[in-house]
ROTOR-627541 format. One record per residue (C-alpha): y, x, z. Coordinates in steps of 0.25 Angstrom, whole numbers. Example, Ala and Ser with C-alpha at 12.3 -4.5 7.8 and 13.67 -1.06 7.14 Angstrom:
+-------+-------+-------+
:    yy :    xx :    zz :
+-------+-------+-------+
:   -18 :    49 :    31 :
:    -4 :    55 :    29 :
+-------+-------+-------+
end
This chain:
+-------+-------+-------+
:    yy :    xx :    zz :
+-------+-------+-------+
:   -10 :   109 :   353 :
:   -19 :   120 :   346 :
:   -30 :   112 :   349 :
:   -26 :   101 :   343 :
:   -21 :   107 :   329 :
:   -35 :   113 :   327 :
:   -43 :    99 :   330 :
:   -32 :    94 :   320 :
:   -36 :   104 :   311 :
:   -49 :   102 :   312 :
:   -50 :    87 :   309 :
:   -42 :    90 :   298 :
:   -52 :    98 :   292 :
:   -62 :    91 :   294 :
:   -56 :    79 :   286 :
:   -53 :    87 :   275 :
:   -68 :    91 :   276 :
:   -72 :    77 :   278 :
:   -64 :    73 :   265 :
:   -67 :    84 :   255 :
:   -84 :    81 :   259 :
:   -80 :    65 :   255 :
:   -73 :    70 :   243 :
:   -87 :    77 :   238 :
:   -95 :    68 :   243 :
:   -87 :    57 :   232 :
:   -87 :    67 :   221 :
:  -101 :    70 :   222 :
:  -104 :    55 :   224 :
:   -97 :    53 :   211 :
:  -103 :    65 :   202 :
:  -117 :    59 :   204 :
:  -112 :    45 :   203 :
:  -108 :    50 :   189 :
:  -119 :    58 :   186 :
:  -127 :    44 :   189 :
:  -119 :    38 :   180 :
:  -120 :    48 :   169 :
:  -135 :    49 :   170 :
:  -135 :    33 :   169 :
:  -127 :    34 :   158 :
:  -136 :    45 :   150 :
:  -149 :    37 :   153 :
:  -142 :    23 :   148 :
:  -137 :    32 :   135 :
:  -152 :    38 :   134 :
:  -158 :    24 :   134 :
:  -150 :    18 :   125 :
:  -152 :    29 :   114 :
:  -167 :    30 :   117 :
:  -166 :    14 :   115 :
:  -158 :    18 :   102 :
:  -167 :    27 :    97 :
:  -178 :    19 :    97 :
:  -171 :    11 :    86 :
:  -168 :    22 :    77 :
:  -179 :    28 :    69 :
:  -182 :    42 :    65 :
:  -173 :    41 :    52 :
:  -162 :    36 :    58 :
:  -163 :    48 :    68 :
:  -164 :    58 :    57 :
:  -155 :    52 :    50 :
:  -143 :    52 :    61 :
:  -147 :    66 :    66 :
:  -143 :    71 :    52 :
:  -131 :    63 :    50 :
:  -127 :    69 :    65 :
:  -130 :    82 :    58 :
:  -122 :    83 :    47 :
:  -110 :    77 :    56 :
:  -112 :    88 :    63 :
:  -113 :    98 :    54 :
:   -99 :    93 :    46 :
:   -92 :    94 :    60 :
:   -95 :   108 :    62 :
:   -98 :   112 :    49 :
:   -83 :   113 :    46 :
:   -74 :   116 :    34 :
:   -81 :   122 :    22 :
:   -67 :   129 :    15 :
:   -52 :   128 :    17 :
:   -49 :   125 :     2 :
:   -56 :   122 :    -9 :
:   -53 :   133 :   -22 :
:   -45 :   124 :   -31 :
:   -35 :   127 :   -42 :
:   -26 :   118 :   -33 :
:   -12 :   114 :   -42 :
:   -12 :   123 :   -53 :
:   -16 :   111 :   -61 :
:    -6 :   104 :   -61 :
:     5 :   115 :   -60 :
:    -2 :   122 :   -73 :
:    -7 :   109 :   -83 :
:    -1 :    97 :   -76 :
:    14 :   103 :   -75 :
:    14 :   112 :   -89 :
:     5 :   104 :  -100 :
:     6 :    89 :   -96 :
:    14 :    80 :  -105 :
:    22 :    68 :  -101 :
:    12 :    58 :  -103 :
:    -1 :    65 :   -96 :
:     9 :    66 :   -83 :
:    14 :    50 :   -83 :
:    -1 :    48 :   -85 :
:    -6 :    57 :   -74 :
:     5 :    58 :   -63 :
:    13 :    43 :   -71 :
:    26 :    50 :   -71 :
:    33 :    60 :   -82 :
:    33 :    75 :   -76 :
:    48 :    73 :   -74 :
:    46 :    61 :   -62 :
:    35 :    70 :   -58 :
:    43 :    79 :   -53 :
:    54 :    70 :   -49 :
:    44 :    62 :   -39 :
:    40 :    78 :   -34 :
:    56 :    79 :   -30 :
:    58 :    67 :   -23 :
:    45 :    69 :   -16 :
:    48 :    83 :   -12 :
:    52 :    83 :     1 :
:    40 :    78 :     4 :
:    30 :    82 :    -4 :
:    34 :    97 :    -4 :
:    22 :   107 :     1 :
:    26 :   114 :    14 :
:    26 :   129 :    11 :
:    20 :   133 :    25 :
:     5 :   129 :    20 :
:    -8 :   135 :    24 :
:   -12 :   135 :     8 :
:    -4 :   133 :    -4 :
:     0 :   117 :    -4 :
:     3 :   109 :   -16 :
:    14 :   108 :   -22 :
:    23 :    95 :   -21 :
:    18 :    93 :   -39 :
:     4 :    92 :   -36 :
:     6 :    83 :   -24 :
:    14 :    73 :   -31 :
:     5 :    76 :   -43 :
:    -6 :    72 :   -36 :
:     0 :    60 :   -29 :
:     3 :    54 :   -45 :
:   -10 :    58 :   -50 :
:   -17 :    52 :   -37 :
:    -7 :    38 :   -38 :
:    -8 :    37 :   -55 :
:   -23 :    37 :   -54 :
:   -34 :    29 :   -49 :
:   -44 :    43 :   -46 :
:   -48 :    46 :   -32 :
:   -42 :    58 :   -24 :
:   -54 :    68 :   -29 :
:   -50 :    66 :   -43 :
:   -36 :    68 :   -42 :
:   -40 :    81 :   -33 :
:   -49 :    87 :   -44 :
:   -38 :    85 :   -53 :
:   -29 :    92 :   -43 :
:   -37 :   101 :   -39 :
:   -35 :    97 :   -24 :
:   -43 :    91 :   -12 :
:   -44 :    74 :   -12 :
:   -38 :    76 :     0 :
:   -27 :    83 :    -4 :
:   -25 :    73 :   -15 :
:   -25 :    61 :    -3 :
:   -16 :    69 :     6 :
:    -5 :    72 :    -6 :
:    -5 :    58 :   -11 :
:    -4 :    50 :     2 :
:    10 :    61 :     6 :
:    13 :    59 :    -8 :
:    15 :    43 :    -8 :
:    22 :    44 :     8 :
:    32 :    55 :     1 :
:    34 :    44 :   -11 :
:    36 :    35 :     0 :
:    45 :    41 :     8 :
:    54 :    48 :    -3 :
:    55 :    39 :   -14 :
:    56 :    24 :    -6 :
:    70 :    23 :   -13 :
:    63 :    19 :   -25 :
:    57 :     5 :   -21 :
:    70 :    -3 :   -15 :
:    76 :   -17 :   -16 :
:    87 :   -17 :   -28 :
:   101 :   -21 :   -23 :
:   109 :   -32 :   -26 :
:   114 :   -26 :   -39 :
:   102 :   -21 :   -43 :
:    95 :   -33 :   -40 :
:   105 :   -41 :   -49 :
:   101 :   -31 :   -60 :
:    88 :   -34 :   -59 :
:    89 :   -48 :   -59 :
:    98 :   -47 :   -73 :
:    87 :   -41 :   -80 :
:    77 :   -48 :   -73 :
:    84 :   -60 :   -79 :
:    84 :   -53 :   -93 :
:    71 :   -51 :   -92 :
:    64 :   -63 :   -86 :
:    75 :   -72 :   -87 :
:    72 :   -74 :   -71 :
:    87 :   -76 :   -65 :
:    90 :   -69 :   -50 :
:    77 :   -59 :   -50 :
:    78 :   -46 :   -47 :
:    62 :   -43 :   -43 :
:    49 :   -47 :   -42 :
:    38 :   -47 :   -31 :
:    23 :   -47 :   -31 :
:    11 :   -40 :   -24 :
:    -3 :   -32 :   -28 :
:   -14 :   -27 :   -21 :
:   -16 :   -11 :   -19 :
:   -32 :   -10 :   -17 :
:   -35 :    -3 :    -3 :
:   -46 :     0 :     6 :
:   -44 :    -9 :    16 :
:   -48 :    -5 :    31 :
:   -60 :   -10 :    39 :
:   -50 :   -19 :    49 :
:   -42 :   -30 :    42 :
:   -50 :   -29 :    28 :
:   -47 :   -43 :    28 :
:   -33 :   -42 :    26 :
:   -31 :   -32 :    15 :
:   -44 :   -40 :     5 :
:   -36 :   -48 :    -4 :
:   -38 :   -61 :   -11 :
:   -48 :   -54 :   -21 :
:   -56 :   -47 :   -11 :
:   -51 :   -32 :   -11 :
:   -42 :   -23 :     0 :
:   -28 :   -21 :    -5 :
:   -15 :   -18 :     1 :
:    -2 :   -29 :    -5 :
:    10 :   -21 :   -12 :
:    21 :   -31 :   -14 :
:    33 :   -26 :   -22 :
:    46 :   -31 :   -28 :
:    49 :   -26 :   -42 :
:    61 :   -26 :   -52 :
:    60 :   -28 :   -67 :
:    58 :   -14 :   -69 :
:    44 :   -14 :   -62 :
:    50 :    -5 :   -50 :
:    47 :   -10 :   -37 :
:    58 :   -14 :   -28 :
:    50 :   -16 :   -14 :
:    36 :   -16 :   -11 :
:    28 :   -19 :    -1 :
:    11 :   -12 :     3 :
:     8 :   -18 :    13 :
:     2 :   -32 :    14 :
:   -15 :   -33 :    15 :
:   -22 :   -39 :     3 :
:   -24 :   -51 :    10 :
:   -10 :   -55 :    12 :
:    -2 :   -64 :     4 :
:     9 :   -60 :    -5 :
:    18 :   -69 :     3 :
:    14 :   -62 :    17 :
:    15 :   -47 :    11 :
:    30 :   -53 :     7 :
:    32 :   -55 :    21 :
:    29 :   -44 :    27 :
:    35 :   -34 :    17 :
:    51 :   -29 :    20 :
:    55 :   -39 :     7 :
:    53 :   -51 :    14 :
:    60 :   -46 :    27 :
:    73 :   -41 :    18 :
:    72 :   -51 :     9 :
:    86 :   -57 :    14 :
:    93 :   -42 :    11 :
:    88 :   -44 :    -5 :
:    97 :   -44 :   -17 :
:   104 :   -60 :   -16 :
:   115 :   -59 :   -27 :
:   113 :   -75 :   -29 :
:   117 :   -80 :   -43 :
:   119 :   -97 :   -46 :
:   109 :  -102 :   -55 :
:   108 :  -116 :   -56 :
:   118 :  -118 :   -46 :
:   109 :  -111 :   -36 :
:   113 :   -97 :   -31 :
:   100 :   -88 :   -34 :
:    99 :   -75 :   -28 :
:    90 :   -63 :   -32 :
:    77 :   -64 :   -32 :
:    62 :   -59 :   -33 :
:    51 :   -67 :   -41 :
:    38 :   -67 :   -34 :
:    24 :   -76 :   -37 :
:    21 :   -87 :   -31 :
:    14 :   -81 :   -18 :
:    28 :   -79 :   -11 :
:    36 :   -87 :    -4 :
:    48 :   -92 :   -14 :
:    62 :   -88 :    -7 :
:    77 :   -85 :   -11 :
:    74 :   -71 :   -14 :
:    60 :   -74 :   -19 :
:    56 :   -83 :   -32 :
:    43 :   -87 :   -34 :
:    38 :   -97 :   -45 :
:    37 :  -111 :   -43 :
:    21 :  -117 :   -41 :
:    13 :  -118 :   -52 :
:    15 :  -128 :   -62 :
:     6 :  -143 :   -60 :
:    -5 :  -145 :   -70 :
:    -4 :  -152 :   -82 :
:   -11 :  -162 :   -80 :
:     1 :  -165 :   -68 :
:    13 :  -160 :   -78 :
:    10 :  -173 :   -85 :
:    13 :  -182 :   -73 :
:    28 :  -174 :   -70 :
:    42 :  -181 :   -74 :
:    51 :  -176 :   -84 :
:    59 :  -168 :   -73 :
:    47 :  -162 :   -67 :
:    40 :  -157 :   -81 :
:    55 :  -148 :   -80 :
:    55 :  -144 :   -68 :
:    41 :  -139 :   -70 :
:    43 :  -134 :   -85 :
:    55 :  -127 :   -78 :
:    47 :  -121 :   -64 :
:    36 :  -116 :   -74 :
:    48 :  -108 :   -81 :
:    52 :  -103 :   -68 :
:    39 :   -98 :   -66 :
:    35 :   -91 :   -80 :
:    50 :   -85 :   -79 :
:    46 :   -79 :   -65 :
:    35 :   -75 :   -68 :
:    39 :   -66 :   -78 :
:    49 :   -58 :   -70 :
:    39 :   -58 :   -58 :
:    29 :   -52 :   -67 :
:    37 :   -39 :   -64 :
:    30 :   -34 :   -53 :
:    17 :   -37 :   -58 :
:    21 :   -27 :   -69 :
:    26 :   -17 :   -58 :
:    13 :   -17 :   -51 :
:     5 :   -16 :   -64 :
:    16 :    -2 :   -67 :
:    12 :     3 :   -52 :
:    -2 :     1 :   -52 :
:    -3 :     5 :   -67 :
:     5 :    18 :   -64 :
:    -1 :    21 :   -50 :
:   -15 :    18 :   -52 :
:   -20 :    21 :   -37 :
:   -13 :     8 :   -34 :
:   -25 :     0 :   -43 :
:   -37 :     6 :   -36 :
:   -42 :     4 :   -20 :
:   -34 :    15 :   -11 :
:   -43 :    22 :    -2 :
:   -32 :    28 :     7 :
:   -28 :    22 :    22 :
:   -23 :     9 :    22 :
:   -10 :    14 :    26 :
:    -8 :    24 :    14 :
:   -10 :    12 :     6 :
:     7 :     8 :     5 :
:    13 :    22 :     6 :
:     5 :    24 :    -9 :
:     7 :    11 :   -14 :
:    22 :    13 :    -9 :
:    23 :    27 :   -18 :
:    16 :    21 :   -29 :
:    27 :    10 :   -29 :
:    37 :    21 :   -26 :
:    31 :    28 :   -38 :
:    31 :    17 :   -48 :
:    45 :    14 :   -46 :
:    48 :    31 :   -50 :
:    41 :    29 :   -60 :
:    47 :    17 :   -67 :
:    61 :    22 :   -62 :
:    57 :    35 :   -70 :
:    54 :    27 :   -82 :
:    40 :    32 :   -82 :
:    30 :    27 :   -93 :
:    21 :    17 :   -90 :
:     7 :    19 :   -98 :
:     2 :     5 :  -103 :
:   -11 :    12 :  -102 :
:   -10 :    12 :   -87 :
:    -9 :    -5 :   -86 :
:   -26 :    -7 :   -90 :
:   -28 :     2 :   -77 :
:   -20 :    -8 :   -68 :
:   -27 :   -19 :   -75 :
:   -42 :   -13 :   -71 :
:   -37 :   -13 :   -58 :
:   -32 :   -26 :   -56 :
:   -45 :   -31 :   -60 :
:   -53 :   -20 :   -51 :
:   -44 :   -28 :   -40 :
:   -36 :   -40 :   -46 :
:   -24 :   -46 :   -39 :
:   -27 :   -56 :   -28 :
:   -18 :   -69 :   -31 :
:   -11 :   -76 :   -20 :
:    -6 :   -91 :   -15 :
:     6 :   -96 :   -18 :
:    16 :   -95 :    -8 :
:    22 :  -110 :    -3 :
:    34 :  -105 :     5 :
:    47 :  -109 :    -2 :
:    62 :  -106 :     3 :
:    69 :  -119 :     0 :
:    82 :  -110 :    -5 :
:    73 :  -103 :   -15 :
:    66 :  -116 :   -22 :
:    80 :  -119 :   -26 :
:    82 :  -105 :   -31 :
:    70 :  -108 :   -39 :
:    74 :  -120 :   -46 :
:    86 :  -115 :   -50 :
:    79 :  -102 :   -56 :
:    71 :  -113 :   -61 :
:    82 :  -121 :   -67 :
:    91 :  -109 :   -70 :
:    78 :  -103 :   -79 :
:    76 :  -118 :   -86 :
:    90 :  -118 :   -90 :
:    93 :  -104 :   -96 :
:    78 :   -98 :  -102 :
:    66 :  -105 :  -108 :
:    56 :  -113 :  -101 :
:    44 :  -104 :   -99 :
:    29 :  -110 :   -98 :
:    19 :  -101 :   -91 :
:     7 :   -95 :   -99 :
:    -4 :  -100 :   -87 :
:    -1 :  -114 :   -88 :
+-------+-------+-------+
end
């Protein structure tokens, strides 16, 4: 039985010997049929730049070992100082805050001193500078100072450093947190009026404009960008220049009541209305229907011709025939059209609203007129706060400098508002609230006769 234990024993290791040799044998194999390919792979890379360098010449070879230099020597050349000597914000804290009148501060930051520092406590909580810092941060005046100036003005980041005495990057870094705080703190002031507000609205829209049953008005503008290398197609719009759409609703005190950054310069104004949160909530807006004509006509915004006409949207009617065709009408049609252009001069009027708001904004907060050179997606949170800003101001009462309107019309021309198609789409309930506006204006005010006939 010994016996046969250590013959057992014995074939046992010799298998074990057998199959650690096999087990060498492949891992040698496979280290030279690596090194084989290795080698391969050196000599094919070694023939390819011998081929290549055949097609470069000594310039070129000079020229890239420079270049491959200088990279080199940036990477390890490391960073030359941890702070630059400045007088950092004892600028502001010694002229700004003690010897600037009223006037210099609308000018510079375009609110008084007061709503300064009434915008610097509702942006506290998020502005405020951390006391465990390596250095001494700035404090939360200079930030928002810097933000205003930065917003009110059309200079680059290296100016408004200089003036600062602060790094552009600094500037960059306190204007982009600056307009996410504004966003995020002050979002209460741009909302949909209520019903009772809405009717408030309408009541001196109607004294105003003689427009019944309009509380609003909608329109778009183009923001100047620079657009990204994939889907340059999408934000060039019709004049030929990158931009971003802002769609807002206003009321007739130029503040806006919802807006809308978003939709690419190339979209219509009809498909940026679509894809905004008005059109999905339009059913939850202000109704409060009143009879005109013997037609129940609820509240309503005025918008040109390039949206759709709907019950909570008026539009105008199509222009007008030519004169050569006005001759040709009937008795009742030459009414109907005298009436319809009416409609039209009187809605044009109130609409004219937010064209006046978006002159106040861009006039106001001048960064809006020139190309933004930020990341595409910074480009709504700042036209959002500058909206958001715009709508502090007016609330504060805040002058606006008739000085500040030639600015906006330089830029229009420096990029001019693309125009758009008029939109066909018509909801059969809201021609007939159209006609009875139409009737309801032709039987209570003047015939009106546009200017551009």
């Amino acid at each position: 039985m010994n016996e046969q234990e250590e013959v057992e024993g014995i074939q046992s290791a010799v298998a074990v010997a057998a199959i650690t040799v096999l087990y060498a044998a492949i891992r040698v194999l496979t280290c030279q049929t690596q090194e084989i390919q290795r080698r391969q792979s050196l000599r094919t890379r070694r023939r390819h730049r011998q081929k290549h360098l055949k097609l470069i010449s000594d310039d070129d070879l000079l020229i890239g070992f420079l270049a491959w230099s200088l990279k080199q020597h940036r990477v390890t050349r490391g960073r030359s100082c941890w702070m630059l000597p400045r007088i950092r914000h004892q600028w502001f804290l010694r002229e700004v805050l003690a010897t600037w009148d009223s006037e210099r501060w609308v000018q510079n930051f375009r609110m008084s001193k007061a709503s300064f520092f009434k915008l610097c406590n509702l942006l506290r909580y998020r502005l405020e500078p951390s006391v465990n810092a390596v250095r001494e941060p700035l404090p939360l005046e200079v930030r928002v100072a810097i933000s205003l100036y930065s917003l009110g003005s059309t200079m680059e980041n290296r100016v408004t450093a200089n003036q600062f005495h602060c790094h552009k990057s600094t500037v960059r870094h306190h204007v982009l947190a600056f307009c996410r705080a504004v966003v995020s703190e002050m979002a209460d002031y741009i909302q949909m009026p209520t019903a009772d507000e809405a009717k408030e609205i309408a009541q001196r829209w109607e004294d105003k404009w003689g427009f019944p049953q309009a509380y609003g008005a909608i329109d778009g503008t183009h923001i100047p960008v620079t657009a990204p290398e994939e889907g340059l197609r999408d934000h060039v719009n019709r004049k030929g220049w990158p931009s971003v759409q802002l769609q807002a609703v206003c009321d007739d005190k130029y503040i806006f009541r919802n807006i809308y950054c978003g939709g690419r310069g190339s979209w219509h104004d009809s498909n940026v209305l679509r894809t905004s949160s008005l059109y999905r909530t339009s059913e939850q807006l202000p109704k409060e229907p009143v009879l005109l004509e013997g037609v129940p006509v609820r509240l309503c915004l005025l918008g040109d011709p390039a949206y759709p006409l709907a019950t909570w949207l008026m539009k105008p009617y199509p222009q007008p025939v030519h004169s050569n065709q006005v001759r040709q009408l009937t008795a009742e049609q030459e009414r109907v059209s005298a009436e319809q252009e009416s409609y039209n001069v009187y809605h044009s009027s109130g609409r004219m609203t937010v064209e006046c708001a978006f002159g106040r904004l861009k006039g106001r907060w001048r960064r809006l007129q020139k190309r933004m050179e930020v990341d595409l997606g910074a480009v709504p949170v700042i036209v959002t706060a500058c909206c958001i800003l715009h709508n502090f101001c007016e609330l504060q009462l805040e002058r606006y400098y008739d000085a500040w309107v030639p600015d906006t019309v330089i830029a229009n021309r420096c990029y001019p508002q693309p125009t758009t198609r008029a939109s066909t789409e018509e909801a059969q309930d809201a021609r007939g609230m159209r006609d009875a506006i139409r009737r309801h204006l032709a039987n209570n005010l003047p015939l009106r006769r546009s200017a551009f006939r």
